[in-house]
C-alpha positions in Angstrom: 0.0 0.0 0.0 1.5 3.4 -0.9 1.6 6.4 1.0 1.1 9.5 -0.7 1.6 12.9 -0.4 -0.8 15.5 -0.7 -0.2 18.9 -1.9 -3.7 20.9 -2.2 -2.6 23.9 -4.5 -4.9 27.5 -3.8 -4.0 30.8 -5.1 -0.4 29.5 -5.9 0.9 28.2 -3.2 0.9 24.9 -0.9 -2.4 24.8 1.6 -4.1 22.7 3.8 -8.2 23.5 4.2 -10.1 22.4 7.3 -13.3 20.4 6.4 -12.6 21.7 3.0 -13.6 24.8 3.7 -11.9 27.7 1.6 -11.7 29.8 4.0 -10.1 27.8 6.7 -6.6 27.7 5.3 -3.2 27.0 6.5 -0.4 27.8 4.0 2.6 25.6 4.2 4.9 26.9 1.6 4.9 29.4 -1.5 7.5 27.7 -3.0 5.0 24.5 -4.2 7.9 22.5 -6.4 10.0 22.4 -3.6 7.6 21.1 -2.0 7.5 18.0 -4.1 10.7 17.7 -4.7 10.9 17.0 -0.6 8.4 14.2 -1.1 10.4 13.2 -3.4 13.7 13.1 -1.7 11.6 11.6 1.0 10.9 8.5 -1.2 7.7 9.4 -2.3 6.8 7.5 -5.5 3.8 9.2 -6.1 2.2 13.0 -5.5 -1.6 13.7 -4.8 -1.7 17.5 -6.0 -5.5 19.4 -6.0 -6.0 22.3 -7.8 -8.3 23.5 -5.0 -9.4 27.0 -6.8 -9.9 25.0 -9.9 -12.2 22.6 -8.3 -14.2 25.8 -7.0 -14.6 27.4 -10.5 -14.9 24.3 -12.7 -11.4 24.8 -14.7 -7.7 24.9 -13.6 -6.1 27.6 -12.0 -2.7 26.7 -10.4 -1.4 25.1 -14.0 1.5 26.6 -13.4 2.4 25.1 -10.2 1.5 22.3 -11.4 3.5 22.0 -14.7 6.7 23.3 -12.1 6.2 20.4 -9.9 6.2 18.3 -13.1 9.5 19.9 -14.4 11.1 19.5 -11.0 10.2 15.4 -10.0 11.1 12.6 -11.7 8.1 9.9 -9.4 4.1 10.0 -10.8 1.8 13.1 -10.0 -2.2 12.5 -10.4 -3.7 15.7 -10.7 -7.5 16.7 -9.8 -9.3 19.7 -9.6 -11.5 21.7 -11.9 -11.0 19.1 -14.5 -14.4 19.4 -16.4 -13.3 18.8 -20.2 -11.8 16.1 -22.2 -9.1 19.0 -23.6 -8.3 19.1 -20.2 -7.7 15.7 -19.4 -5.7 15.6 -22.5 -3.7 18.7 -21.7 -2.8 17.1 -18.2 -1.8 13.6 -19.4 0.0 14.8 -22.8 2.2 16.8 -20.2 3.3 13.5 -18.3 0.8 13.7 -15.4 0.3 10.0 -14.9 -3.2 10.2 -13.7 -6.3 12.5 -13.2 -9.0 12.4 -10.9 -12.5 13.5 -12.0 -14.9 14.1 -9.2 -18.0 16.6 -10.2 -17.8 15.8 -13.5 -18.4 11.7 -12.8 -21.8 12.7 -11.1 -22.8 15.4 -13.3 -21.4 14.6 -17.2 -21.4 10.9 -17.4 -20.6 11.3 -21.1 -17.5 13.0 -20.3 -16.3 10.3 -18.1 -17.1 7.7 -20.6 -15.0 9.0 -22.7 -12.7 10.0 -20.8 -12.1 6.4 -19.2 -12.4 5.1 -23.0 -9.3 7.5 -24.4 -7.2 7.3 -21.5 -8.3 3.7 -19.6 -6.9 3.0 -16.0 -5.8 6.9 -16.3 -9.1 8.6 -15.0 -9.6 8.2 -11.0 -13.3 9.0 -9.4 -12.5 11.3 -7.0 -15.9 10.1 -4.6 -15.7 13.0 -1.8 -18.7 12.5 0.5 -20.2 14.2 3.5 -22.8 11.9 5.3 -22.8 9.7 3.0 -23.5 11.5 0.1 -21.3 12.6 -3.1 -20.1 16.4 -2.7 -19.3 18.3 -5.4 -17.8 21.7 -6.8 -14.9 21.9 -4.1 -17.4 20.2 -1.4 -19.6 23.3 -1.8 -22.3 21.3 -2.8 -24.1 18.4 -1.5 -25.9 15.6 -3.9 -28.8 13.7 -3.2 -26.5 10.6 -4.6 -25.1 8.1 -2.2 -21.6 7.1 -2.6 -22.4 4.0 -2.4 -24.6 4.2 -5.1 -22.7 5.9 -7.4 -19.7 3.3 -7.1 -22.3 0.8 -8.2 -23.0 2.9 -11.1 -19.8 2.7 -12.5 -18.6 -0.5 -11.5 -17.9 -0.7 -15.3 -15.9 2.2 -16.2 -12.1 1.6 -16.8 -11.2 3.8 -13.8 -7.8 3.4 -12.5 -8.9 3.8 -8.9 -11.1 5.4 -6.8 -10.3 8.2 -4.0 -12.9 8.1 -1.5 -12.6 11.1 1.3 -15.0 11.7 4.3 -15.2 15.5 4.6 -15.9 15.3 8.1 -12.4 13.7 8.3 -10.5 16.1 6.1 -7.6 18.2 7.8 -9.1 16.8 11.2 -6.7 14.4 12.3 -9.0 12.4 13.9 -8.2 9.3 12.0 -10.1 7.9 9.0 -13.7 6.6 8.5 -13.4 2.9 8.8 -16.6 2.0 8.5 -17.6 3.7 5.5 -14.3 3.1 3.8 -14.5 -0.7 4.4 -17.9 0.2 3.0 -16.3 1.0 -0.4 -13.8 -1.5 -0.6 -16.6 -3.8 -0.5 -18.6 -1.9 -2.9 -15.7 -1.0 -5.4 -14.8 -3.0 -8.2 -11.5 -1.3 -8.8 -8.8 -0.3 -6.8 -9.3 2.4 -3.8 -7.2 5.1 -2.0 -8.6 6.4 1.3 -8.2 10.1 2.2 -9.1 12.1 5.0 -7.9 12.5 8.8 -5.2 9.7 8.1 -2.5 11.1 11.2 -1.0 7.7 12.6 0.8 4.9 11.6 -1.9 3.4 13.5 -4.3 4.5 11.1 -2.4 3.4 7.9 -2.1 0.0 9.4 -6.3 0.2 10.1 -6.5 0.9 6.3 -4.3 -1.7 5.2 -6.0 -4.7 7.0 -9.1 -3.8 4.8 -7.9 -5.6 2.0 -5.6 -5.9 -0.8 -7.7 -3.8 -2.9 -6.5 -0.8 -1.0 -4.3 0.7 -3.1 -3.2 3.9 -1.6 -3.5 7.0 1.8 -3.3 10.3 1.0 -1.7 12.3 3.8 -1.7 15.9 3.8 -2.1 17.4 7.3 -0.4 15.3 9.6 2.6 15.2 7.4 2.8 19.7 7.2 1.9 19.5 10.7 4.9 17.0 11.8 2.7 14.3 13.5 3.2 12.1 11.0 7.2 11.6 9.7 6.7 10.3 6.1 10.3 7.9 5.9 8.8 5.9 9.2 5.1 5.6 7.5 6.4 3.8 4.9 8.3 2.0 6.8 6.2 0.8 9.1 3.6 -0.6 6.2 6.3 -1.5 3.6 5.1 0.3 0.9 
């Protein structure tokens, strides 16, 4: 199981949001491919990076970040974010992102995603954000009446690479993950999942891991900016 780095992108620079909330922000660094290059150095072998202003307003806005932290590491980045369009999925994956992660647009443009997942398959990731149980979209500033649950069912035939599943109440927390909804869409999935989302402890990596070998991935953000989690002894301690 891989741990990976998150680096949530807003207005230029390296953030962490509380509840994804835009206006409960923390700013790590302004220097964003430096961050990644420490992940990298760190032995990260992949990057999460979220263009959080892009998710907002439907369309990227921290490109340039992005494309410097592509110029600067050598390991995968799978972007998300604002990525609404088929040009824009192309745009991202022509320019050596190795994956992207469509959230909004997999509840709300199902064409999109099916062709998306058809031109680029095991490339496209559902980003499946929920709060209660039920699929947020638009930067988590609006609620569905779709259960995740459901919505995982729905596309249980899509060539999707993976699915990221985050519990909002979780995010930024550091309260630990939601067990019991993630086992929730292990069982439910039939592709690979990454959990996101209040992940602080070793403790709670190894929680994740003992659901199954379908788990693919953690996202850490917070606890890693924060220093309550040291990245080097997290992989370590789950040997991957």
């Amino acid at each position: 199981m891989l741990v990976i780095p998150a680096i949530d992108l807003k207005d230029g620079r390296c953030v962490r949001l509380r509840q994804g909330d835009m206006a409960a922000e923390t700013v790590y660094s302004t220097d964003v491919p430096a961050m990644a290059r420490q992940w990298q150095q760190q032995g990260a072998g992949l990057i999460h990076v979220v263009d959080l202003n892009g998710a907002v307003d439907g369309e990227p806005r921290n490109l340039s970040e992005i494309q410097a932290v592509m110029a600067t590491v050598s390991v995968k980045v799978q972007v998300g974010g604002g990525i609404r369009t088929i040009e824009t999925v192309r745009r991202y994956l022509t320019a050596g992102v190795s994956r992207v992660v469509l959230g909004t647009a997999a509840l709300t443009d199902r064409a999109f995603l099916e062709q998306a997942c058809h031109e680029f398959p095991r490339r496209i990731l559902l980003g499946l954000d929920a709060r209660d149980g039920k699929v947020a979209v638009k930067g988590w500033t609006s609620v569905s009446d779709t259960k995740a649950i459901d919505l995982l069912k729905e596309l249980s035939g899509y060539a999707l690479g993976a699915v990221i599943y985050t519990d909002i109440a979780r995010d930024g927390m550091l309260d630990g993950p939601n067990l019991t909804a993630l086992r929730e869409v292990v069982e439910s999935a039939s592709f690979p999942v990454i959990a996101s989302g209040g992940i602080s402890r070793v403790e709670d990596l190894h929680a994740i891991k003992s659901l199954g070998p379908r788990l693919e991935g953690a996202i850490v953000g917070k606890a890693l900016y924060d220093g309550k989690l040291d990245y080097a002894a997290a992989v370590a301690a789950i040997g991957g």
